[in-house]
BADODREN-990406 format. One line per field, with one value per residue (C-alpha): x, y, z; chain; residue in one letter. Coordinates in Angstrom, 2 decimals, decimal comma, m for minus. Layout:
BEGIN
east	c(X / ...)
north	c(Y / ...)
up	c(Z / ...)
mol	c(A / ...)
type	c(a / ...)
This chain:
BEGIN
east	c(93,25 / 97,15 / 99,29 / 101,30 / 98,25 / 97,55 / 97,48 / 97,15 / 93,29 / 92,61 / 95,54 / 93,98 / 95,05 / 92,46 / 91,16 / 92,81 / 95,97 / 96,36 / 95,73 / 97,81 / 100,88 / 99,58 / 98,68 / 102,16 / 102,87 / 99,71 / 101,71 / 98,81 / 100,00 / 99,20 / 99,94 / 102,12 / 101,13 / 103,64 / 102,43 / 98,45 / 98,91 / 100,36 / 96,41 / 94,58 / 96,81 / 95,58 / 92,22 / 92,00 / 94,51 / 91,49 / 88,63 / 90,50 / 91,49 / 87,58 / 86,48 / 88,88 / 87,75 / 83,94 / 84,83 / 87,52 / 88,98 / 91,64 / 94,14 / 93,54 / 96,84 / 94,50 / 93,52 / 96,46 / 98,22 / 96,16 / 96,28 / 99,99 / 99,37 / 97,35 / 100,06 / 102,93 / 100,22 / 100,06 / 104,40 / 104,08 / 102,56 / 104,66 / 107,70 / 106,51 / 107,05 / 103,68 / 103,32 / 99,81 / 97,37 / 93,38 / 90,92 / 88,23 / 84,36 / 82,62 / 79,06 / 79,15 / 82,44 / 86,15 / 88,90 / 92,43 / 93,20 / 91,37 / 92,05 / 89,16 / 89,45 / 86,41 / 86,72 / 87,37 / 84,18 / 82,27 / 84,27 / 84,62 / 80,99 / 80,68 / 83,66 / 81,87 / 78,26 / 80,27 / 81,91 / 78,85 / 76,97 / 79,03 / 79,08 / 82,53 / 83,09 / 87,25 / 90,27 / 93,57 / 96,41 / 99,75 / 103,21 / 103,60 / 100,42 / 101,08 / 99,48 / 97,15 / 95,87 / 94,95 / 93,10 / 91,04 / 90,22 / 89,13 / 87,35 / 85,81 / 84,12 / 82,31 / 80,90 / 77,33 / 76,87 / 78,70 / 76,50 / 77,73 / 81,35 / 81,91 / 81,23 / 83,67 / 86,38 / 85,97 / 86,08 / 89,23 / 90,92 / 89,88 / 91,89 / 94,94 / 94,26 / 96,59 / 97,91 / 93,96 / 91,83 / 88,35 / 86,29 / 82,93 / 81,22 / 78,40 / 76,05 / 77,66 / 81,20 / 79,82 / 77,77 / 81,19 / 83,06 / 80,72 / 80,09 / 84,14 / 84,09 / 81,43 / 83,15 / 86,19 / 84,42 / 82,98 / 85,95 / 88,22 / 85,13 / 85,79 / 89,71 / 88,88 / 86,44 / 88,76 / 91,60 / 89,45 / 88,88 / 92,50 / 93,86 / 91,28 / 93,09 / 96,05 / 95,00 / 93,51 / 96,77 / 99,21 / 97,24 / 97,17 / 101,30 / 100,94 / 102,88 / 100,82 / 100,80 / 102,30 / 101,44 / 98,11 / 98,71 / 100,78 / 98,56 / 95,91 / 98,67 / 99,34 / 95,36 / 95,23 / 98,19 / 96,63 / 93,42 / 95,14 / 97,33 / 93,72 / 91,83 / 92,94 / 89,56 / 88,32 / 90,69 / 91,19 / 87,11 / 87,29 / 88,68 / 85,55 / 84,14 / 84,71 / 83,64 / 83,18 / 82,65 / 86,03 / 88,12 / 91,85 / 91,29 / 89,41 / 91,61 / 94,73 / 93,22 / 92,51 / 96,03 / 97,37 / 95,61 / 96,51 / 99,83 / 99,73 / 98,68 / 100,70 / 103,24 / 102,03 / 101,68 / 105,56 / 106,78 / 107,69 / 108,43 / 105,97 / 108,49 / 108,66 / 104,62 / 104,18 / 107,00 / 105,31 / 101,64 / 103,05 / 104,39 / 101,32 / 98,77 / 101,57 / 102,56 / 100,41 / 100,44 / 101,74 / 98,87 / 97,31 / 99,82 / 98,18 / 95,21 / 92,16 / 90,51 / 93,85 / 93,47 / 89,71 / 89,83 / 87,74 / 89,11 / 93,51 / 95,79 / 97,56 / 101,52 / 101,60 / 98,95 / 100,83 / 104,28 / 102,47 / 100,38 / 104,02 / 105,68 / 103,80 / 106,17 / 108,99 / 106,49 / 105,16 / 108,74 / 109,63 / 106,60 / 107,83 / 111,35 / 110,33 / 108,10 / 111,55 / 110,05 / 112,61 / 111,58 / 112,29 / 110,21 / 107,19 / 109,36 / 111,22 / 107,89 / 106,61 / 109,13 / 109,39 / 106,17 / 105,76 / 109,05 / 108,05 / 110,03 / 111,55 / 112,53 / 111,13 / 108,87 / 108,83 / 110,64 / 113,66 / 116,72 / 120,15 / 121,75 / 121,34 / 119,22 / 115,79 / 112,60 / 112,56 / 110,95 / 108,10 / 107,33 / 106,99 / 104,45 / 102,80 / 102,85 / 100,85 / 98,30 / 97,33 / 96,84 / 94,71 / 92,75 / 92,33 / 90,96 / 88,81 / 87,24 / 84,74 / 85,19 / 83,26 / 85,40 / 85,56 / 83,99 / 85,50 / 87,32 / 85,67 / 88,40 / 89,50 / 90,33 / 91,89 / 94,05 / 95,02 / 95,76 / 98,51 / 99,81 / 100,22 / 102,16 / 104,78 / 107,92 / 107,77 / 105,42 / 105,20 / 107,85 / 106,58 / 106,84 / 104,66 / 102,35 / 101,69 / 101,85 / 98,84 / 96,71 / 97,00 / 96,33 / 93,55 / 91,91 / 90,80 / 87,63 / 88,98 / 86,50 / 83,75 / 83,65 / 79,76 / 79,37 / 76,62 / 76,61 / 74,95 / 71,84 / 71,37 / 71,39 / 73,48 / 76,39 / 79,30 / 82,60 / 83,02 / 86,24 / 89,12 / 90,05 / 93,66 / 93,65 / 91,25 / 91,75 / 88,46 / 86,25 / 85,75 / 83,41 / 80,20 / 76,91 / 74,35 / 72,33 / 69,73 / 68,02 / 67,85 / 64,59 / 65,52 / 64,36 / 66,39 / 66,59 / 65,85 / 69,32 / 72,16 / 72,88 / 77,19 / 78,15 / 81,56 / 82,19 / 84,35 / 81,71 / 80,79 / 77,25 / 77,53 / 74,63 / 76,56 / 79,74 / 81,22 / 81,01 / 77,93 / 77,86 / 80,21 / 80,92 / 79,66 / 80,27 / 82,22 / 79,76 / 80,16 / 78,18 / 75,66 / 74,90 / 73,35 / 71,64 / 74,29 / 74,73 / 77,20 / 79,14 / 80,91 / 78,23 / 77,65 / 81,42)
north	c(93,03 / 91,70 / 91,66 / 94,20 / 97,12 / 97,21 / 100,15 / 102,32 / 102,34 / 105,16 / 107,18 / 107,45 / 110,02 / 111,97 / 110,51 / 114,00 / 113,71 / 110,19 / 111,23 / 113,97 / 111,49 / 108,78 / 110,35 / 110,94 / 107,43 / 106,77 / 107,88 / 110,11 / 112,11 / 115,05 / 114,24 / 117,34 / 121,08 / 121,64 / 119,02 / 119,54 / 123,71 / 122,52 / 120,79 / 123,97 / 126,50 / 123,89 / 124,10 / 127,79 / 128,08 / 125,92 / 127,97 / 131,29 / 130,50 / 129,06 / 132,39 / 134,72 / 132,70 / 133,44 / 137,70 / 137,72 / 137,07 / 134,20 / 137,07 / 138,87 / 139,46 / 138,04 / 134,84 / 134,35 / 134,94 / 132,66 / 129,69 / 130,17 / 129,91 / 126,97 / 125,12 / 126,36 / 124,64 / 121,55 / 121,27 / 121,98 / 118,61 / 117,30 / 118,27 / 116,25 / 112,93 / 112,66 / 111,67 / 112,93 / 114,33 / 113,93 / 116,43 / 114,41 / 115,23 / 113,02 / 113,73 / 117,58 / 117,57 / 118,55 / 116,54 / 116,24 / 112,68 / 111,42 / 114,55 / 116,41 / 120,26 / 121,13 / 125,06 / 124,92 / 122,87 / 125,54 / 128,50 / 126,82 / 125,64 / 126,88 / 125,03 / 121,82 / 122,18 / 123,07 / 119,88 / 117,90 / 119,52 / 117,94 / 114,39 / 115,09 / 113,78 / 113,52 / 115,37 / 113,85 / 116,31 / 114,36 / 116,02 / 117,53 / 119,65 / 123,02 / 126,36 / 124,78 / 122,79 / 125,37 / 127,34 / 124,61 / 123,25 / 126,65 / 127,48 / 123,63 / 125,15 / 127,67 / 126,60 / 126,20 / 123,49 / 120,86 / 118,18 / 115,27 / 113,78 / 112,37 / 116,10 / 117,48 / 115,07 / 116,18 / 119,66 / 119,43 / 117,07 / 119,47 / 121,96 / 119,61 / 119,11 / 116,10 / 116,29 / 116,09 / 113,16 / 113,21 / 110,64 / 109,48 / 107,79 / 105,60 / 103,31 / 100,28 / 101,30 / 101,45 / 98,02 / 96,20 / 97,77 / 96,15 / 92,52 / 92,41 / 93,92 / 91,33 / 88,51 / 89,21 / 89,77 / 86,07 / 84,50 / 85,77 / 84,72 / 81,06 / 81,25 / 82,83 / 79,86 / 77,22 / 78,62 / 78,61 / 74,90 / 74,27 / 75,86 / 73,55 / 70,44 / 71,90 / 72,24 / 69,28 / 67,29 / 69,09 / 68,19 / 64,44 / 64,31 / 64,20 / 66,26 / 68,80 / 69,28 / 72,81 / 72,68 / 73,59 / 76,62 / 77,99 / 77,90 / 79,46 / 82,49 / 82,83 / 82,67 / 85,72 / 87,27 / 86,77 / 88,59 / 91,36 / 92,48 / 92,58 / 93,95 / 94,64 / 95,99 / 92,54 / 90,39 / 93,78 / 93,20 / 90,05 / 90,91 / 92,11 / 88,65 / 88,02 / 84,22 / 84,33 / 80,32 / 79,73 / 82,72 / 81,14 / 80,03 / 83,36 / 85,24 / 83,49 / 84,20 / 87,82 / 88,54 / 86,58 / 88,82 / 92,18 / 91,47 / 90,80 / 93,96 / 96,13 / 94,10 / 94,90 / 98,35 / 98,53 / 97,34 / 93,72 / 91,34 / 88,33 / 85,76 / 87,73 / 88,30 / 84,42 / 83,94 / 86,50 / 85,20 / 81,86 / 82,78 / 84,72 / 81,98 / 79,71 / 82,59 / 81,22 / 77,28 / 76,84 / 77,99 / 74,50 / 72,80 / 75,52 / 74,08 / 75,94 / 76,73 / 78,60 / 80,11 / 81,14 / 82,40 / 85,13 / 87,65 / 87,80 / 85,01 / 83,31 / 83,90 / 79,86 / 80,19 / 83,40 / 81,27 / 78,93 / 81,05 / 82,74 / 79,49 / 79,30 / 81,31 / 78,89 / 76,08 / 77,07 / 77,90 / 74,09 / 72,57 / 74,63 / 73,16 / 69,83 / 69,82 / 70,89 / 73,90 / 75,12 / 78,80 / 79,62 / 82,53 / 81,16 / 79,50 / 82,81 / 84,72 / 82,27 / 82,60 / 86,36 / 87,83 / 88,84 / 90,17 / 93,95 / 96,52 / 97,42 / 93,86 / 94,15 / 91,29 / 87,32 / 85,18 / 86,92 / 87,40 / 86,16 / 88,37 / 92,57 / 91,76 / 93,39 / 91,65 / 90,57 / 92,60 / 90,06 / 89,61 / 93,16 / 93,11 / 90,03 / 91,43 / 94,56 / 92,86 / 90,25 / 92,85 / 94,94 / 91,81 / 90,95 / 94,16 / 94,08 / 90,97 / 90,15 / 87,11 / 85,89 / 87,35 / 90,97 / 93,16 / 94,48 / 97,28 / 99,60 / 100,48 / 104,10 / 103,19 / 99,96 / 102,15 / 104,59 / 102,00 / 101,09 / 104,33 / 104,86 / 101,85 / 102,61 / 102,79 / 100,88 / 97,92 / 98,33 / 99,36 / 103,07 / 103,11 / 100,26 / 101,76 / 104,47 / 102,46 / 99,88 / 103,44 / 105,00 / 101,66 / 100,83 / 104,44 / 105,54 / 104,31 / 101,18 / 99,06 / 97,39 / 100,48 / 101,08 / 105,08 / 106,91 / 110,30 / 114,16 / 113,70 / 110,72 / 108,07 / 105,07 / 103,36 / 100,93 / 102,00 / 100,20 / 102,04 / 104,04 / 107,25 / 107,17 / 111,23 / 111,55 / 109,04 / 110,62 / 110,57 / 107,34 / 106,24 / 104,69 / 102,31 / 104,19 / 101,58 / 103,01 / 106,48 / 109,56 / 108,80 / 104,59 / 103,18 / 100,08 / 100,89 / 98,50 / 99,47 / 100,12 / 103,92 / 104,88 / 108,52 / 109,35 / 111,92 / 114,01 / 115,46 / 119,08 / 120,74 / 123,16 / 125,08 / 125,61 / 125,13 / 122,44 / 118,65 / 116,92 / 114,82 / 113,99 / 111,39 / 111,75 / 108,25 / 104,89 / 102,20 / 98,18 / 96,71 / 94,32 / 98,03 / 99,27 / 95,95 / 94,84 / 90,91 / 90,59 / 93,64 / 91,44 / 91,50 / 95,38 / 95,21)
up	c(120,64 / 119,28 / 121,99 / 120,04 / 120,22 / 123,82 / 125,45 / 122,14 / 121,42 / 124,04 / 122,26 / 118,16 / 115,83 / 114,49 / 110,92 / 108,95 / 111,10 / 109,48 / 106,12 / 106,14 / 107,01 / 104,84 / 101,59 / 100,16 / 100,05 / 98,41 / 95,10 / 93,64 / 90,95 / 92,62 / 96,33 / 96,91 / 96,96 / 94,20 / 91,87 / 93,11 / 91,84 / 88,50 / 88,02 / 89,14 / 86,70 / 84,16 / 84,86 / 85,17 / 82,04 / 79,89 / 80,87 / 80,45 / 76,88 / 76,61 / 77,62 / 75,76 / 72,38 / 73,06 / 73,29 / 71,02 / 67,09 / 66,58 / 65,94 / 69,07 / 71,81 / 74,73 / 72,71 / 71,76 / 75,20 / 76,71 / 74,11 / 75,11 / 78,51 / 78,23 / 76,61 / 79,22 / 81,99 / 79,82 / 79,69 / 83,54 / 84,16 / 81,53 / 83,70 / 86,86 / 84,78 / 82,33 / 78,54 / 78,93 / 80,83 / 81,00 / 82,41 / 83,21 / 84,31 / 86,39 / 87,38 / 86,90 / 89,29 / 87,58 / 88,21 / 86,28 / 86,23 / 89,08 / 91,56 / 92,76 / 91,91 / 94,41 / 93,85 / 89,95 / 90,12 / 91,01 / 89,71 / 86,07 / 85,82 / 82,15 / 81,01 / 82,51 / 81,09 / 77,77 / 77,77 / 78,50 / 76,15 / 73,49 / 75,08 / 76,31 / 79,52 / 79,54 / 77,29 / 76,86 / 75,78 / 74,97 / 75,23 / 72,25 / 72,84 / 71,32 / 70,28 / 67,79 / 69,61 / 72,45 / 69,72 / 68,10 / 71,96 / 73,14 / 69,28 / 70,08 / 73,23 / 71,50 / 68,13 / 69,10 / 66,45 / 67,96 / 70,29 / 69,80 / 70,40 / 66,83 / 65,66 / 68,19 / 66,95 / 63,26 / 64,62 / 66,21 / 62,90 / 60,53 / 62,35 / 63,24 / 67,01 / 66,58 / 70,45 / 71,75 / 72,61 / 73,19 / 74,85 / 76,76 / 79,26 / 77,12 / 79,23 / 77,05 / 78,47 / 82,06 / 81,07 / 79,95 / 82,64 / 85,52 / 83,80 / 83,83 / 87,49 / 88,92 / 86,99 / 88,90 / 91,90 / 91,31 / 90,42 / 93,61 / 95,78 / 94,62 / 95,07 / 98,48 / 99,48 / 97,87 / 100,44 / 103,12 / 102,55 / 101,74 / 104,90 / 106,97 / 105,44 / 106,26 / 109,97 / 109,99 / 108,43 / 111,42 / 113,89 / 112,30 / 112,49 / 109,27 / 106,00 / 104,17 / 100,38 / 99,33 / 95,83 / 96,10 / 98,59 / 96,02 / 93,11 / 95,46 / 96,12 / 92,17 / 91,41 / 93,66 / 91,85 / 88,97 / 89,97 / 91,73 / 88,76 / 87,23 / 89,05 / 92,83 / 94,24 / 93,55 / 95,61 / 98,38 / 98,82 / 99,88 / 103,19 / 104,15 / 104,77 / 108,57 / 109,71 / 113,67 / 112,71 / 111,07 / 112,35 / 112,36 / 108,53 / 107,36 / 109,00 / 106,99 / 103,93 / 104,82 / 106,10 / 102,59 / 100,57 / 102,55 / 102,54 / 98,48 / 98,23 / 100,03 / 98,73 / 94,85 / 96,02 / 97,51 / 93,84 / 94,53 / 91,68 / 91,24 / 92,89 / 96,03 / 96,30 / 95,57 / 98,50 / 100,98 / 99,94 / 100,98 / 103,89 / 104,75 / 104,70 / 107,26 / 109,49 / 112,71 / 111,59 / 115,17 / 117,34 / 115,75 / 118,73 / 120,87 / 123,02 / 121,72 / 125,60 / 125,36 / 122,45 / 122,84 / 126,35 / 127,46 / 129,98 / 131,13 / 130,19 / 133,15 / 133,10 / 132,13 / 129,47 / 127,96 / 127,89 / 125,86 / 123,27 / 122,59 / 121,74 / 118,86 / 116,69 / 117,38 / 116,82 / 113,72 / 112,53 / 113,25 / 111,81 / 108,53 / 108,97 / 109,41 / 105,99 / 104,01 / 101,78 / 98,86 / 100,40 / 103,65 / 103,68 / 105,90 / 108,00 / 108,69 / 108,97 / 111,16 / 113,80 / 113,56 / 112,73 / 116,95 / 117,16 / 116,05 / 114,63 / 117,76 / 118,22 / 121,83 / 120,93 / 120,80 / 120,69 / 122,01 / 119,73 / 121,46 / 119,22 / 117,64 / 114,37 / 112,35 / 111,12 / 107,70 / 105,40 / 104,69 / 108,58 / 109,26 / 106,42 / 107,71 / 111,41 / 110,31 / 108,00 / 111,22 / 113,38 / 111,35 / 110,47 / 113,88 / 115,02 / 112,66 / 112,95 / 115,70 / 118,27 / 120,52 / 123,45 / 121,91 / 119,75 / 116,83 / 116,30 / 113,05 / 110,23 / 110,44 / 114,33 / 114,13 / 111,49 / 113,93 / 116,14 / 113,75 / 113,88 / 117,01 / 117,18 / 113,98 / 114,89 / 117,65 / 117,14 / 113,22 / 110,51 / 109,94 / 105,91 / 105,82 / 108,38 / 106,13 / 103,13 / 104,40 / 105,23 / 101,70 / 100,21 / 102,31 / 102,51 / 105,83 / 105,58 / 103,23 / 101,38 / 103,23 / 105,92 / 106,33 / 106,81 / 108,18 / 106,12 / 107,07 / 105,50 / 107,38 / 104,76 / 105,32 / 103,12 / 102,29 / 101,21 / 97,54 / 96,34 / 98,26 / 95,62 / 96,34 / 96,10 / 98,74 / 101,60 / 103,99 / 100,74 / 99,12 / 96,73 / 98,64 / 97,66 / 99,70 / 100,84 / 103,33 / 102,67 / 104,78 / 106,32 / 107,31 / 104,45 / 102,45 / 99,00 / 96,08 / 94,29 / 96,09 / 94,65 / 94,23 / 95,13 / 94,68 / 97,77 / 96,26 / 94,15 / 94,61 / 94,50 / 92,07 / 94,44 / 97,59 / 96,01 / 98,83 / 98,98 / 98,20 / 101,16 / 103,45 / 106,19 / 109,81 / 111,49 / 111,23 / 111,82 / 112,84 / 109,70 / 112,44 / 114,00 / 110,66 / 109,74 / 107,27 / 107,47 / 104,48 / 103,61 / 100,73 / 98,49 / 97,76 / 97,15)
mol	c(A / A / A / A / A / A / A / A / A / A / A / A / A / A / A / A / A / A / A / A / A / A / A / A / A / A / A / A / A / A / A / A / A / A / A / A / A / A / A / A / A / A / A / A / A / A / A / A / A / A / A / A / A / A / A / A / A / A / A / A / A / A / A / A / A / A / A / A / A / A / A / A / A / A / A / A / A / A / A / A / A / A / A / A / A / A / A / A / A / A / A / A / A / A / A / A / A / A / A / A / A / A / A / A / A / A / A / A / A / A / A / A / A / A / A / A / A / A / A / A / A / A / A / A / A / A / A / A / A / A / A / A / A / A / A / A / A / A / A / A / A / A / A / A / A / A / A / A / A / A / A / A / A / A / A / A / A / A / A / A / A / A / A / A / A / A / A / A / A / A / A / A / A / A / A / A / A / A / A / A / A / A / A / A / A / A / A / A / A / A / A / A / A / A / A / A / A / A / A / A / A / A / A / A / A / A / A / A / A / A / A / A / A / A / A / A / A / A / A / A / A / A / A / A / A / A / A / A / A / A / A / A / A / A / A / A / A / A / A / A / A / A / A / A / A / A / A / A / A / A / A / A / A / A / A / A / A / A / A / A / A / A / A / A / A / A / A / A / A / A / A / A / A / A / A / A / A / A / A / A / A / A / A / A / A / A / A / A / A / A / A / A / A / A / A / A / A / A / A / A / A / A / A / A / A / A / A / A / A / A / A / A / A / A / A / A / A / A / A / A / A / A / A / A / A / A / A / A / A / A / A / A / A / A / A / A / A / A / A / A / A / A / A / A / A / A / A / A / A / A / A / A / A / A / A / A / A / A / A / A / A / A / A / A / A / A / A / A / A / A / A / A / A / A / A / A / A / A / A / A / A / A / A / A / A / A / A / A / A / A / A / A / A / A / A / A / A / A / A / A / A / A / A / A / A / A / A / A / A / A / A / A / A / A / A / A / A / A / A / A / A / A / A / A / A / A / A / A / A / A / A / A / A / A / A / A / A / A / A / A / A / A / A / A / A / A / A / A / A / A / A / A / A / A / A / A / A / A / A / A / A / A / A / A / A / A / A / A / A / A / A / A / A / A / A / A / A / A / A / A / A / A / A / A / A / A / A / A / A / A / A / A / A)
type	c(x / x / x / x / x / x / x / x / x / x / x / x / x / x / x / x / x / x / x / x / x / x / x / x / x / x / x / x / x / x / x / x / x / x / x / x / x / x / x / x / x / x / x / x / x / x / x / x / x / x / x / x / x / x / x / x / x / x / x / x / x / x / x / x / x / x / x / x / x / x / x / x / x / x / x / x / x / x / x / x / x / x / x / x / x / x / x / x / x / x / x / x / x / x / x / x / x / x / x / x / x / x / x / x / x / x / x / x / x / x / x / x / x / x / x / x / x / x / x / x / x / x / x / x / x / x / x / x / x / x / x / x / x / x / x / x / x / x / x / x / x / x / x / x / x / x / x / x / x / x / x / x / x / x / x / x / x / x / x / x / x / x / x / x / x / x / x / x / x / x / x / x / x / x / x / x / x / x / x / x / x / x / x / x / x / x / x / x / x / x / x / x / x / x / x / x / x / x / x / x / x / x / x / x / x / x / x / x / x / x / x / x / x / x / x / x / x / x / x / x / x / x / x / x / x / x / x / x / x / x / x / x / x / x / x / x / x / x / x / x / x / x / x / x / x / x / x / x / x / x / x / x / x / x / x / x / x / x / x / x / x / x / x / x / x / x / x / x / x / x / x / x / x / x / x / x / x / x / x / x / x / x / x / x / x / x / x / x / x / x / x / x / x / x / x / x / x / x / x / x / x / x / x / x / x / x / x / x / x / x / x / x / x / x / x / x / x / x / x / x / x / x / x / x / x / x / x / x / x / x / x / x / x / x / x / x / x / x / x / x / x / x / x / x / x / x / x / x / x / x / x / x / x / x / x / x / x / x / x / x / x / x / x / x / x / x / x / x / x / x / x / x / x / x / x / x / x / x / x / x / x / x / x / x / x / x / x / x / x / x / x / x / x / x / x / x / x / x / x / x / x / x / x / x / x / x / x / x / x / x / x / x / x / x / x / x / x / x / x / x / x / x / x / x / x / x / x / x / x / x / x / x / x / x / x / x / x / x / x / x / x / x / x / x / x / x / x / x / x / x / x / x / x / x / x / x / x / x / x / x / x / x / x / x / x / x / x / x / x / x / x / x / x / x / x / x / x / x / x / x / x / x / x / x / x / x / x / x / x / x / x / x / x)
């Protein structure tokens, strides 16, 4: 447990409490009641101008009423800052963009198998969507004829649909789509296990007296950078790998690449992220002047052995000066990253001041990292509560905005969570949906009777049964991955 934590663990927000304060800053397009109604008078506007079309002529006031009001639903989303919008169907669920309309899903069910029936699995409808286009759509829905997708898009061209897209989910799409996903997976696994050896030079070559080369630190920051812009899930998955063998270097690597991407997610410019993803991997190079019987002790620190653990913020912040970097970021990070946002921390300020913005980052990402990791004094803490644990401590221990902002990136149950669901089958967490932070997308890994199964199965949990009309499945239990016989979360990632 950080130092800064203490105290809060018995104290946890319930999991819905913190997505309720989290999810606005997750920046889903429909995060807000206001903005979340504009995609459900959509929906219901396209399968009431579906229906209309099956009972009545082209001519007729009700068909042409509600082609109108299909287009007045479109220009509503327009007005909350779209070009386009897609209504998408994933696996017999509705969704408009990537938010889950669990109630359309059920009520709408003809308007789904309609669209499936034609291999139609997402519409696009641009801005200047208009009455034609309503008409041919809804007409589309109907004409029995049409099965296939390249028959649906001659459908809608013959009748000058020009502001509707059609598209589908082929096996070859999903085939490209994971090649590119594992080869990204594969190639941040090899930055993340060059760092690891890079920052074990680095230990070794401060405790040696002797200067450490920078150069290669920061091509390891802008590999990362380079993967994240990518494809973030694939540098965000590596901090599921926990070493209890080489915590302190690990444990750099992980809090390097949280903090890259909460910073990505905050809107920082590439200079800044390579300066905090610096600064991130240096933060605690002082604890190497800290004896390790210290560091490692089980059970209360002395007052003595506390005095000394604490001095290695200034430590680390003069083994930074003494090496002359051109950014003074990690030195500056290293010295305050214990000082919390309250500035009731360490080392003590002589005079009124704040943390920087990249040590307040820092400071959250090491203690969520910490709690999460397993040493061999403590268990570890799972996910969703090491989260609350953060809030508790916003506003005093941690900047609040970033609080939040780490929770809606990471997802309440963030990736490499493993999840015991109600029909007693057994997963891991693979991808947060940022619209959803308690339902994630999951490989199901053990079956509801106990059994392993040859393939790893994904289930999105936001998908509704169509038969009882509510979620499919649906989370009933955070588990510690060595509880449910998981020895390398990384790899189902």
């Amino acid at each position: 447990m950080t130092d800064e934590t203490k105290g809060n663990e018995d104290r946890l927000e319930s999991n819905e409490e913190i997505a309720s304060i989290a999810q606005p800053a997750s920046r889903t397009p429909f995060a807000t009641a206001k903005r979340l109604q504009r995609a459900r008078e959509l929906a219901r506007a396209f399968a009431v101008a579906q229906t209309n079309a099956s009972l009545y002529p082209p001519s007729h006031p009700l068909v042409m009423q509600s082609n109108a009001d299909l287009v007045a639903a479109v220009a509503g989303i327009m007005e909350i800052g779209f070009e386009d919008v897609t209504v998408n169907v994933y696996k017999g669920t509705l969704f408009v963009e990537n938010h889950v309309l669990p109630e359309e899903s059920v009520t709408y069910r003809k308007l789904i198998e309609d669209l499936l029936a034609r291999e139609i699995s997402a519409i696009t409808l641009d801005v200047s969507f208009g009455e034609r286009d309503a008409g041919a759509l809804a007409a589309l829905l109907n004409e029995s004829g049409i099965s296939d997708i390249d028959s649906a898009n001659a459908f809608l061209e013959a009748r000058g649909a020009s502001a509707v897209r059609l598209a589908e989910t082929t096996e070859l799409d999903d085939e490209i789509r994971e090649a590119e996903a594992r080869q990204n997976k594969l190639g941040a696994r090899k930055e993340y296990d060059s760092g690891v050896t890079l920052m074990r030079d680095v230990e070794t070559q401060v405790k040696l007296g002797k200067v450490f080369e920078v150069a290669p630190l920061q091509s390891l920051v802008s590999n990362l950078l380079d993967t994240l812009f990518k494809d973030p899930a694939a540098v965000l998955g590596l901090t599921a790998i926990k070493s209890h063998d080489d915590y302190t270097l690990n444990h750099s690597i992980n809090v390097c690449i949280l903090a890259l991407s909460l910073g990505a997610s905050l809107g920082l410019d590439a200079e800044s992220l390579k300066s905090l993803g610096l600064s991130a991997l240096l933060y605690d190079l002082g604890k190497v002047r800290i004896p390790e019987d210290i560091l490692n002790k089980e059970g209360p620190l002395s007052s003595d052995e506390w005095q000394i653990v604490k001095s290695h913020a200034s430590e680390g912040a003069d083994l930074l000066k003494r090496i002359q970097l051109v950014d003074q970021m990690p030195m500056v990070v290293a010295y305050e990253h214990h000082q919390r946002h309250d500035m009731q921390g360490y080392p003590e300020m002589r005079v009124p001041s704040e943390q920087h913005l990249f040590s307040k980052i820092v400071a959250l990402c090491d203690a969520y990292d910490a709690m999460t990791t397993r040493r061999p004094f403590r268990r570890e803490i799972r996910p969703d509560k090491a989260l609350a644990v953060l809030m508790q401590g916003r506003n005093k221990a941690y900047d609040p905005s970033l609080t939040k902002a780490l929770v809606a990136m990471l997802g309440i149950y963030p990736m490499g969570a493993v999840l015991h669901m109600n029909d007693g089958s057994t997963g891991v967490v693979f991808r947060v949906n940022r619209d959803d932070l308690l339902r994630p997308r999951i490989k199901r890994l053990i079956d509801a009777s106990g059994r392993w199964l040859e393939e790893p199965t994904t289930v999105d949990l936001r998908l509704i049964s169509a038969d009882s009309g509510t979620f499919s499945l649906s989370i009933t239990e955070c588990v510690p991955a060595a509880e449910a016989g998981i020895e390398d979360v990384w790899q189902y990632l």
